[in-house]
Backbone as numpy.savetxt, mean C-alpha at the origin, in Angstrom:
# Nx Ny Nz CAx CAy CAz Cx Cy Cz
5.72 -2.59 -18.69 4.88 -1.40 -18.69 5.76 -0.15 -18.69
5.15 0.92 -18.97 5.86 2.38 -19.02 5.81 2.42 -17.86
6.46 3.75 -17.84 6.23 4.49 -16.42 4.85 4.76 -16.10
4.06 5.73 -17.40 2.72 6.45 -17.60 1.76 4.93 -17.11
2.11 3.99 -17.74 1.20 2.82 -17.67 1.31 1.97 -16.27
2.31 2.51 -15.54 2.45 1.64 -14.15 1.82 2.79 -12.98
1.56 4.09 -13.57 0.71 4.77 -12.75 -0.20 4.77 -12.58
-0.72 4.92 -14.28 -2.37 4.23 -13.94 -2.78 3.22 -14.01
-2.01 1.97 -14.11 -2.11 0.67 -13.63 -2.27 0.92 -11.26
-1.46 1.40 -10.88 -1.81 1.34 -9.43 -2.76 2.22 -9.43
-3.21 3.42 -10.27 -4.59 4.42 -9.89 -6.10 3.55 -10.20
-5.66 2.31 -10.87 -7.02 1.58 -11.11 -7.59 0.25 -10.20
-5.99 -0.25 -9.31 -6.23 -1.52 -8.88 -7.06 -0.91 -7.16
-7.10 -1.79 -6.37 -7.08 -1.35 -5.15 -6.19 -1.84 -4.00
-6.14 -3.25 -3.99 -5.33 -3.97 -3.13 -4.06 -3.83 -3.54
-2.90 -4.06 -2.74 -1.60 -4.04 -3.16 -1.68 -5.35 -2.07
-0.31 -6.21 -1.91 -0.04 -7.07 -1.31 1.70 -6.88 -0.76
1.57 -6.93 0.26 2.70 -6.39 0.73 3.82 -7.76 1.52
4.79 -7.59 1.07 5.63 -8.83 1.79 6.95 -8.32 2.66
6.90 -8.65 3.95 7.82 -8.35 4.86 8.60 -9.73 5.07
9.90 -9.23 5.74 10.59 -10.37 6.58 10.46 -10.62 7.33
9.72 -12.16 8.36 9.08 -12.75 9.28 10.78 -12.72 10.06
10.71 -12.50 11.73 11.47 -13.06 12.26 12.24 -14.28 12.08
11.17 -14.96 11.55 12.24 -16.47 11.46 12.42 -16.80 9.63
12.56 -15.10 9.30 13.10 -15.48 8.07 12.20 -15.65 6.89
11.04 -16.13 7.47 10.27 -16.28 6.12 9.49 -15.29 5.49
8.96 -15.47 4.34 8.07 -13.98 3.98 6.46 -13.65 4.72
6.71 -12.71 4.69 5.28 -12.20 5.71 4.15 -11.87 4.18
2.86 -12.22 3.86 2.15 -11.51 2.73 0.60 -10.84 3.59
0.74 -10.00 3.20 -0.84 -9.17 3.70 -1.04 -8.32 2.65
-2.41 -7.71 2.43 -3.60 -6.99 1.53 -3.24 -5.95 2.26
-3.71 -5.06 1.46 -3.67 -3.30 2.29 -4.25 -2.97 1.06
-4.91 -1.61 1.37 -5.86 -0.70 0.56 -4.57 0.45 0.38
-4.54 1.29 -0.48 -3.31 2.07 -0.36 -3.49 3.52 -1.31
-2.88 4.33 -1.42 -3.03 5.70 -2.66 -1.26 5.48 -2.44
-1.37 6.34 -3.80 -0.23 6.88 -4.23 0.17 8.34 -4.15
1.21 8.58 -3.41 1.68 9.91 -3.53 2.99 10.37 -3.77
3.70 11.39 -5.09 4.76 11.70 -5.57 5.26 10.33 -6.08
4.75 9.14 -6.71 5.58 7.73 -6.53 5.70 6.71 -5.47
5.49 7.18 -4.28 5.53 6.31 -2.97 3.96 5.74 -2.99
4.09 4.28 -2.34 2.39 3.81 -1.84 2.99 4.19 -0.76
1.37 4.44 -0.22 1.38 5.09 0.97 -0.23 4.22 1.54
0.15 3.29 2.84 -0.98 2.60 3.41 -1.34 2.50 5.10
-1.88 2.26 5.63 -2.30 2.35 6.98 -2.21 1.05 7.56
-2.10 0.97 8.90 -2.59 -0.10 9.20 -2.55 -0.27 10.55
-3.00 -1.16 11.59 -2.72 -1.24 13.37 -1.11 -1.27 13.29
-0.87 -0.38 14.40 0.50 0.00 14.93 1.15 -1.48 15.77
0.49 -1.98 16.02 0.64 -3.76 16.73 0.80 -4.46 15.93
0.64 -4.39 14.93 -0.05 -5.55 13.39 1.21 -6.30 13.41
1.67 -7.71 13.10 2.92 -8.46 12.45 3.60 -7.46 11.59
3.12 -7.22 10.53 3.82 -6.25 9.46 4.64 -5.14 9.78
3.82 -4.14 11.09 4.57 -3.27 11.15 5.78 -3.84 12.14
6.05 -4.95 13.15 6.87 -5.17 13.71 8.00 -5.80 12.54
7.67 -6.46 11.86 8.38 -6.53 10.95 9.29 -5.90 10.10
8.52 -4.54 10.22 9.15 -3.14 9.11 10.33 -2.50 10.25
9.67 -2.57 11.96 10.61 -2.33 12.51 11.78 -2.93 12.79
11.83 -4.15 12.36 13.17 -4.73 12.53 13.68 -5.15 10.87
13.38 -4.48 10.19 13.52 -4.70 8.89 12.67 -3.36 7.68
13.58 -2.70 7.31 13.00 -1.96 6.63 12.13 -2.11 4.80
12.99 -3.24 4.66 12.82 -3.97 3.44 11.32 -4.76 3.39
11.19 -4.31 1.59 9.50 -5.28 1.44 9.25 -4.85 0.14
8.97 -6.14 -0.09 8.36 -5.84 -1.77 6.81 -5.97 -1.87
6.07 -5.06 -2.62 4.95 -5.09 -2.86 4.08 -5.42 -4.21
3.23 -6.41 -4.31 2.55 -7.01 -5.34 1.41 -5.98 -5.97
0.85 -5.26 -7.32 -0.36 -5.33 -7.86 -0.55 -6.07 -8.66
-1.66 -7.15 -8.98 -1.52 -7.79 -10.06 -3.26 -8.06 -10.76
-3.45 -8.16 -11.72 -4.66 -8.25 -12.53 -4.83 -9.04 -13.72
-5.74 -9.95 -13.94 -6.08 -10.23 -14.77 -6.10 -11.98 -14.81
-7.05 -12.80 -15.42 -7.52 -14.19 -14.76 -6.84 -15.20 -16.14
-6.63 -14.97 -17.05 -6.11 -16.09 -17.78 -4.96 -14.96 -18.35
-3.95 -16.13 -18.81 -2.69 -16.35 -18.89 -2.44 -14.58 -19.83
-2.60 -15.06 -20.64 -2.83 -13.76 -21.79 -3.67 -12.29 -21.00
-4.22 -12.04 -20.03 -4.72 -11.13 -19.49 -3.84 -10.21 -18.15
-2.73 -11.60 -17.82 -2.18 -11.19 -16.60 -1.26 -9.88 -16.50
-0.98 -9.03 -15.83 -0.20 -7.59 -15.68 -0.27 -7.20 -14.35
0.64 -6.70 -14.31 1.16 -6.81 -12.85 2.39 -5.62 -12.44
3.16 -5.36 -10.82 3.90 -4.18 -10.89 4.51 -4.47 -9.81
5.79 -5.36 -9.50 6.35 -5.86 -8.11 7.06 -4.60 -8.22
7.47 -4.33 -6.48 8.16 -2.53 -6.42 9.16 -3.78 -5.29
10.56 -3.27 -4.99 11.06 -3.50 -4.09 11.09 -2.42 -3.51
11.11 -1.83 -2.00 10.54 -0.82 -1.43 11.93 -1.07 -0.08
11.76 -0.06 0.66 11.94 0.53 1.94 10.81 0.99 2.51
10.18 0.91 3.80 9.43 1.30 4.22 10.00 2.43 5.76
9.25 3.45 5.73 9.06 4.83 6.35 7.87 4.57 7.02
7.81 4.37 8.63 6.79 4.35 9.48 6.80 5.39 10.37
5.28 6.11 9.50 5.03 7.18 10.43 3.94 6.99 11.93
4.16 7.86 12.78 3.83 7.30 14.12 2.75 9.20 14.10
3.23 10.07 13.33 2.59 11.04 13.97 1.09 11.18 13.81
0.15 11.97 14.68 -1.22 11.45 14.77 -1.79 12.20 13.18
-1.43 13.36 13.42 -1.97 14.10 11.87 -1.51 13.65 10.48
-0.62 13.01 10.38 -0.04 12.50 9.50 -0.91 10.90 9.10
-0.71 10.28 10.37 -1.97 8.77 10.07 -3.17 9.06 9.83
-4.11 10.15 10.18 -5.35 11.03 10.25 -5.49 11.43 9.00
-4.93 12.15 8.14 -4.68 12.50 6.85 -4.69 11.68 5.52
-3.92 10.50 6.07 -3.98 9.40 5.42 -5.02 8.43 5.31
-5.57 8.35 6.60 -6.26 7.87 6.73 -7.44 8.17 6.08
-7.92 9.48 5.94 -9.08 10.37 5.57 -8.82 10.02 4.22
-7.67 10.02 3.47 -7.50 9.97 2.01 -7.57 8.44 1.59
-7.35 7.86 2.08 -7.20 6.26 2.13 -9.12 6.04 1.73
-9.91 6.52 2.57 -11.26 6.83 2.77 -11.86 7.24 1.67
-11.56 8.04 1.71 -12.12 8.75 0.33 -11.59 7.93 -0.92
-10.57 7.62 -1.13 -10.43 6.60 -2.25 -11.42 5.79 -2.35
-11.37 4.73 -1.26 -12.11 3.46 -1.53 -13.50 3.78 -0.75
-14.07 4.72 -0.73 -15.57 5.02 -0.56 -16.07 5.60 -1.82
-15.21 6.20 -2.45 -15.82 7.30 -3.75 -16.13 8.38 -3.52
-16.56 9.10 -2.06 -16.86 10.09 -2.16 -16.56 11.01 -0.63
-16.76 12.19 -1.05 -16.19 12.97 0.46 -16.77 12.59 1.54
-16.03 12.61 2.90 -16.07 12.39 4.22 -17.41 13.37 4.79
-17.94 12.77 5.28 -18.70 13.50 6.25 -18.22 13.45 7.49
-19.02 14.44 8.71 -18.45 14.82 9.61 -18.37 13.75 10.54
-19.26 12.25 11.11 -19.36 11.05 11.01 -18.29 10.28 10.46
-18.38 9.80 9.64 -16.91 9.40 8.66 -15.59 9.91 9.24
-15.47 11.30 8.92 -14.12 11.92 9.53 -13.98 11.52 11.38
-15.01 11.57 12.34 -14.50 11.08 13.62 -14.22 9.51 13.58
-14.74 8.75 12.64 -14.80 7.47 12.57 -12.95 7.14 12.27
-12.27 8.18 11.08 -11.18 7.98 11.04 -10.23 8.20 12.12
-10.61 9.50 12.58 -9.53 9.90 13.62 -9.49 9.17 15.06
-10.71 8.13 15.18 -10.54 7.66 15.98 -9.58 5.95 15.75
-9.94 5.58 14.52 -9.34 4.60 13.95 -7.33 4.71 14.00
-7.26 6.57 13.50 -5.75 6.55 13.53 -5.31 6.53 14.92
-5.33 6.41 15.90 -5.03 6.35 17.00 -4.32 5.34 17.19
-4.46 4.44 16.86 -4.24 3.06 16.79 -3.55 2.05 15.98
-3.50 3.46 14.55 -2.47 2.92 14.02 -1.34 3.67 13.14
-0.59 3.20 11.91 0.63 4.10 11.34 0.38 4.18 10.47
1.09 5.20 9.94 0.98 5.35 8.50 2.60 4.57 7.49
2.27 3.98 6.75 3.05 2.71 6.06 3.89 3.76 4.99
5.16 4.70 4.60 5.54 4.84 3.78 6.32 4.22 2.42
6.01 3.22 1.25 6.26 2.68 0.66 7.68 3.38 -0.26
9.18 3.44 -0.13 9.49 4.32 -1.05 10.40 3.44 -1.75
9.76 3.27 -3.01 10.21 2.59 -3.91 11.97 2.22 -4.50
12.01 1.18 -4.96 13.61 0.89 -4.99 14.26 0.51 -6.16
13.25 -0.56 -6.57 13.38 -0.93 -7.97 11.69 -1.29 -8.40
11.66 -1.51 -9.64 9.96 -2.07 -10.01 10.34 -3.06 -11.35
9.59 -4.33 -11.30 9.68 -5.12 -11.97 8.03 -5.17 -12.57
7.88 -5.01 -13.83 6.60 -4.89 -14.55 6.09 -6.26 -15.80
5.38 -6.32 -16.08 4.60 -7.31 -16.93 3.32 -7.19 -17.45
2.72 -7.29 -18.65 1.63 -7.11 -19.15 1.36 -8.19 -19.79
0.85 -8.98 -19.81 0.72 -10.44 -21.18 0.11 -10.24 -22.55
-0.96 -9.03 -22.41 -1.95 -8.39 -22.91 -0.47 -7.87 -24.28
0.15 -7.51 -23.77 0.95 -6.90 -25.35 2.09 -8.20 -26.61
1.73 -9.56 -25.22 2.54 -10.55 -26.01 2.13 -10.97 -27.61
């Protein structure tokens, strides 16, 4: 894929799949909902979660989008990443709100918005900053 085409390839999917290093070495895989900002995914999640203990003893993680059900349809966008864990409240709040609005479709109400800020409390904000990206489309074979 292009560059142009691996942007709006992640502006169309929703899930990303994220893989950390398990303490005992093995790969960690979890779903996350995510946006993109300047190039970085940027995702949320509980500040307790496996993943983020993971990121803290390991900054490294590659992340999966992938689409499409038979062979000839498949396309896809592995990123090898560093991850940036933010802890500050306005910063997870923000994200959070935008995270929201993505995958709702439409603006926050005043409901909605306490629903987030009470949600970020609890957890971080995931900075994805990209390292290398490995791409594929089958669709152009």
């Amino acid at each position: 894929m292009t560059a142009d085409e691996v942007v709006a390839f992640l502006a169309e999917r929703r899930t990303v799949t994220c893989a950390t290093v398990g303490r005992d070495g093995w790969p960690h895989l979890m779903p996350l909902w995510y946006v993109v900002r300047d190039g970085d995914v940027w995702s949320w999640t509980y500040a307790k979660s496996q993943k983020v203990r993971n990121l803290e003893r390991d900054p490294r993680c590659t992340l999966q989008v992938e689409a499409g059900r038979a062979y000839d349809e498949l396309r896809g966008v592995m990123v090898k990443a560093h991850c940036a864990i933010h802890r500050e409240l306005d910063v997870v709040t923000a994200l959070g709100e935008e995270i929201a609005v993505r995958y709702g479709g439409t603006a926050l109400d005043d409901g909605a918005r306490v629903h987030v800020q009470r949600q970020a409390a609890k957890r971080v904000a995931l900075q994805f900053r990209p390292r290398e990206f490995a791409t594929w489309d089958h669709r152009k074979l």
